[in-house]
Backbone as a ProteinNet text record, in pm:
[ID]
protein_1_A
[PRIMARY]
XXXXXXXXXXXXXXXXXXXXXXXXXXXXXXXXXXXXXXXXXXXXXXXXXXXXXXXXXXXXXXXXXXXXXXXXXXX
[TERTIARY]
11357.2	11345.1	11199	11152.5	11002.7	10981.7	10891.8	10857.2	10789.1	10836.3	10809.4	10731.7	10648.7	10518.7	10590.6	10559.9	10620	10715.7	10686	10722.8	10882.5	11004.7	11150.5	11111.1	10965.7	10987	10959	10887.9	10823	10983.5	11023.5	11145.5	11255.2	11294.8	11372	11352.6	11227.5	11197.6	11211.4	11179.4	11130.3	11320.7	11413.2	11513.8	11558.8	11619.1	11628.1	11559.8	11435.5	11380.9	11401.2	11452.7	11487.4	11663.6	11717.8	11864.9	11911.1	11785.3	11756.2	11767.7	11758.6	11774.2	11632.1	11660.1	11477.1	11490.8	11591.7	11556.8	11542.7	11638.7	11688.9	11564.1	11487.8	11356.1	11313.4	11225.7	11160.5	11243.9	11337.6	11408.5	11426.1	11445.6	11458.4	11351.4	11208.4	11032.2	11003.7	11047.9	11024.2	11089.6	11230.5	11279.2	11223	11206.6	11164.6	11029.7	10912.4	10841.7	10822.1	10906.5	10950.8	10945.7	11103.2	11117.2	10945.6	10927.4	10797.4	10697.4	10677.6	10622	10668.3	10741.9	10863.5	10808.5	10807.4	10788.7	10651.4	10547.4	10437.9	10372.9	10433.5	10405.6	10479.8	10563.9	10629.9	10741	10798.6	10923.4	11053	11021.2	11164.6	11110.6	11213.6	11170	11245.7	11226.1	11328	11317.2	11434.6	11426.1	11528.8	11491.4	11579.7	11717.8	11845.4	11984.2	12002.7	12079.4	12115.9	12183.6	12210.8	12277.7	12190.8	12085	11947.6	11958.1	11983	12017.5	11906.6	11842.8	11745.1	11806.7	11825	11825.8	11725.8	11818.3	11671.8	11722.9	11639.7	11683.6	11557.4	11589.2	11518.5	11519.9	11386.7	11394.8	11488.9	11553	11619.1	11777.9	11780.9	11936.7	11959.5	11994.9	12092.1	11981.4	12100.2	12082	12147.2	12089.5	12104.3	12136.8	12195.9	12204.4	12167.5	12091.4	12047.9	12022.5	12159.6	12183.1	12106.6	12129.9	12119.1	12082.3	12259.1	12254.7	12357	12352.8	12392.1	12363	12356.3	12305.8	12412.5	12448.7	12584.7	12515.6	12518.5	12511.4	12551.1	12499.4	12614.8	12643.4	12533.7	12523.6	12471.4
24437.2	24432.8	24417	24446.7	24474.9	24424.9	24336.1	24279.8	24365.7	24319	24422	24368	24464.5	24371.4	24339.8	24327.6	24270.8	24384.3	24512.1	24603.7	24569	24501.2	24457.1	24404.7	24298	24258.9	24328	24437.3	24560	24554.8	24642.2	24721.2	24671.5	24533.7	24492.3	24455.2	24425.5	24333.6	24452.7	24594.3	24680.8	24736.4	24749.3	24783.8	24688.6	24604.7	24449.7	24484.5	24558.1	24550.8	24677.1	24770.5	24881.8	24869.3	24753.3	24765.9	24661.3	24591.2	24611.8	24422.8	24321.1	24190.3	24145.7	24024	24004	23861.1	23758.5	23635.5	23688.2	23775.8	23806.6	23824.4	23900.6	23960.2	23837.8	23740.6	23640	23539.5	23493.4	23431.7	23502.2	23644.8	23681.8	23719.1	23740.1	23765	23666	23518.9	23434.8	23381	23453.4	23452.6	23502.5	23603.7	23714.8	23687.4	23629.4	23599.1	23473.8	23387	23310.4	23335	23463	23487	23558.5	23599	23726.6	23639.1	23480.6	23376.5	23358.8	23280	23317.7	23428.8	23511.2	23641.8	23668.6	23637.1	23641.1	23545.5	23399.3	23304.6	23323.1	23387.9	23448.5	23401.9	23329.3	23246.9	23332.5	23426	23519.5	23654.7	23795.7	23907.4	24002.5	24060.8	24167.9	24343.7	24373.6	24510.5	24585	24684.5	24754.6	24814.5	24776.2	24855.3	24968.5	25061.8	25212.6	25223.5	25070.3	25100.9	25039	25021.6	24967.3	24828.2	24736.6	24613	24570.7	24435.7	24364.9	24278.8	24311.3	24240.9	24123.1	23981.4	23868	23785.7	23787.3	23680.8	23566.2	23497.2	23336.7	23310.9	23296.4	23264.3	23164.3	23023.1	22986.3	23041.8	23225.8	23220.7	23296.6	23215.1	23266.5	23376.2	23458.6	23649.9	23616.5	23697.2	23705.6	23853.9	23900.8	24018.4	24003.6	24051.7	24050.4	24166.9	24156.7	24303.3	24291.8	24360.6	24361.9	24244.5	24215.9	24105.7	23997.5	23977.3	23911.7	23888.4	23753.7	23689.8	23649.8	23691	23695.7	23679.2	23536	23474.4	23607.5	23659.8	23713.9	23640.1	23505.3	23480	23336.7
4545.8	4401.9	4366.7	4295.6	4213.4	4101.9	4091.3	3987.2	3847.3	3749.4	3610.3	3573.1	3470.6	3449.7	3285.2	3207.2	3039.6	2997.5	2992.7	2926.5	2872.7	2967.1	2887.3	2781.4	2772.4	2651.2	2548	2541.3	2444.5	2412.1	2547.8	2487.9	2392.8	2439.3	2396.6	2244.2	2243.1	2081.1	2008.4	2050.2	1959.7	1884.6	2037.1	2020.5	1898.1	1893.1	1759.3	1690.5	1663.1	1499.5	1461.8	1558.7	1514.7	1453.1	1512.7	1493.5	1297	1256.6	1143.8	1132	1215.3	1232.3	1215.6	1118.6	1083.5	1170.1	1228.6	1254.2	1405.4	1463.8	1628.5	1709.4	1619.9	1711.2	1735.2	1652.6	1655.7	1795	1777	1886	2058.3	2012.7	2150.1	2225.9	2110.7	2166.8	2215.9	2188.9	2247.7	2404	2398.9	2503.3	2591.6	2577.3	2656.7	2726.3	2643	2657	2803.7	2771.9	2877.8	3007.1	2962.3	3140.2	3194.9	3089.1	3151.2	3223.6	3156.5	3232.8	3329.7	3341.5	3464.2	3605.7	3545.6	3641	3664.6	3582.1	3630.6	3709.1	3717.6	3800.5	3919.4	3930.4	4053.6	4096.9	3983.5	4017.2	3989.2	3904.7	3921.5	3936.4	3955.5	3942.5	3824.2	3792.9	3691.7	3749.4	3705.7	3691.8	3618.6	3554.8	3436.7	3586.4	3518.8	3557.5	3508.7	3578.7	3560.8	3390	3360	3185.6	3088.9	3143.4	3073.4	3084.5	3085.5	3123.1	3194.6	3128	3268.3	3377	3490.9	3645.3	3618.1	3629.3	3645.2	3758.7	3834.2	3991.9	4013.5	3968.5	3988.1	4143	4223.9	4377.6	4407.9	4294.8	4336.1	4383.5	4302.2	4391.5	4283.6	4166.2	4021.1	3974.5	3909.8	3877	3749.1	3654.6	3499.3	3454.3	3387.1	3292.5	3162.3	3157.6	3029	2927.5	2873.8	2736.9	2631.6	2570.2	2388.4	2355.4	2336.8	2307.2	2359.9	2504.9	2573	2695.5	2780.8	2881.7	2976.3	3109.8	3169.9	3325.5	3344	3468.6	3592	3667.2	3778.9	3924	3932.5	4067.6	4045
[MASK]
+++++++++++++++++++++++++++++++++++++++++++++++++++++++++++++++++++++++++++

């Protein structure tokens, strides 16, 4: 797996302000923002899924999905 550099968070914030939500963006740029910390300190990795979906695997183990608009533990 390969570490992403920010760009989910481009994508994602841009997708939400395109889908017409004025509070969602703000909350989930910040999310996002997070993991991207996260990932640049090297503690997790991401990568976009075949249904656009971000892959997030924390070295401790636990794997995240992360949709639209939903966050679904897988591991």
């Amino acid at each position: 797996m390969r570490a992403m550099a920010r760009s989910p968070t481009t994508d994602a914030t841009s997708q939400t302000q395109a889908a017409g939500s004025r509070r969602v963006p703000d909350e989930k740029s910040r999310v996002m923002t997070a993991i991207g910390q996260m990932v640049d300190d090297g503690r997790a990795e991401w990568s976009r899924t075949a249904t656009g979906d971000i892959e997030l695997r924390f070295l401790t183990g636990e794997v995240f999905l992360l949709g639209e608009m939903f966050v679904t533990r897988v591991e």
